[in-house]
N, C-alpha and C positions, 0 to 999 in steps of 0.2 A: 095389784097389791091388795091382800086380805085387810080384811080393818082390826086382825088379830095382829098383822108385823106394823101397825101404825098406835104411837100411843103420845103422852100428853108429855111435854116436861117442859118446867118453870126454871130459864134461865135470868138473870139477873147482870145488866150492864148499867152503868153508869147511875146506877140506885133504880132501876125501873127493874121490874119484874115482868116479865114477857111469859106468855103461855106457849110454845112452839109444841105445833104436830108434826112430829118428823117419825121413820121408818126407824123400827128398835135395832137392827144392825146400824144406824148411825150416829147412836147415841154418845158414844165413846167423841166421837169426831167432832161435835154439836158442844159438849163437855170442854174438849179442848178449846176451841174456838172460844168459848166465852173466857176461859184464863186469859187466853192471849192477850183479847183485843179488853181485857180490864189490867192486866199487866201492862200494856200501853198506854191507856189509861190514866194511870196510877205516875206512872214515869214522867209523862206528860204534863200530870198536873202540877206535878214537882218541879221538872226542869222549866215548865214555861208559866206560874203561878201569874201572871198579870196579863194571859191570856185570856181569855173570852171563853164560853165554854165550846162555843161552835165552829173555834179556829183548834181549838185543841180534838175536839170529833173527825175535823177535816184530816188532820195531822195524823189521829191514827187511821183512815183510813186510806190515807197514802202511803203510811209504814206499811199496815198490811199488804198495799197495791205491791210493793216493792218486793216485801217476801214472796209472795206470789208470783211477779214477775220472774226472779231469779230462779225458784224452783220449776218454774216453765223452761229456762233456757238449761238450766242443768238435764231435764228430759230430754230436750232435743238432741241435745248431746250424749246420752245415752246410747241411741242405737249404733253411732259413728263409734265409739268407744268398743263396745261391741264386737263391731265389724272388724274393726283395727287388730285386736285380739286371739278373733277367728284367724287373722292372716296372718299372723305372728307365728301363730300355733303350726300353720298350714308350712311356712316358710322353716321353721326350727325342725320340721319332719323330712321337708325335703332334702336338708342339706345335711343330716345324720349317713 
């Protein structure tokens, strides 16, 4: 990795400012991520207000585990989906 595709950018959670070094094709991805987990956040401190602030950190970082989790098992399921498709296609050719 060139030190010209690596560059500096200041994201912002829970009121701290972080300086992260990340590769400039990731920035977009980096961008999102901090909506998210300040959208969660934000909800969290709403719906659970006589929470602590480091039960409500855990919290979101369980939501996140959770989205994460799911968009893992929606992959795995992808190639089978796929595959099923291919023989669909294969099966609707044969019997014309």
């Amino acid at each position: 990795m060139k030190n010209s595709d690596v560059f500096t950018i200041n994201i912002l959670l829970n009121g701290v400012r972080m300086p992260l070094k990340i590769r400039r094709e990731d920035e977009e991805i980096y961008r999102n991520a901090e909506k998210i987990v300040n959208k969660y956040l934000e909800q969290y401190r709403t719906q659970f207000s006589q929470r602590s602030m480091e039960e409500i950190l855990t919290l979101v970082a369980f939501q996140v585990a959770v989205v994460l989790a799911k968009q893992n098992k929606n992959q795995d399921i992808n190639p089978l989906a796929e595959k099923i498709e291919e023989l669909n296609k294969e099966l609707k050719e044969l019997l014309v």
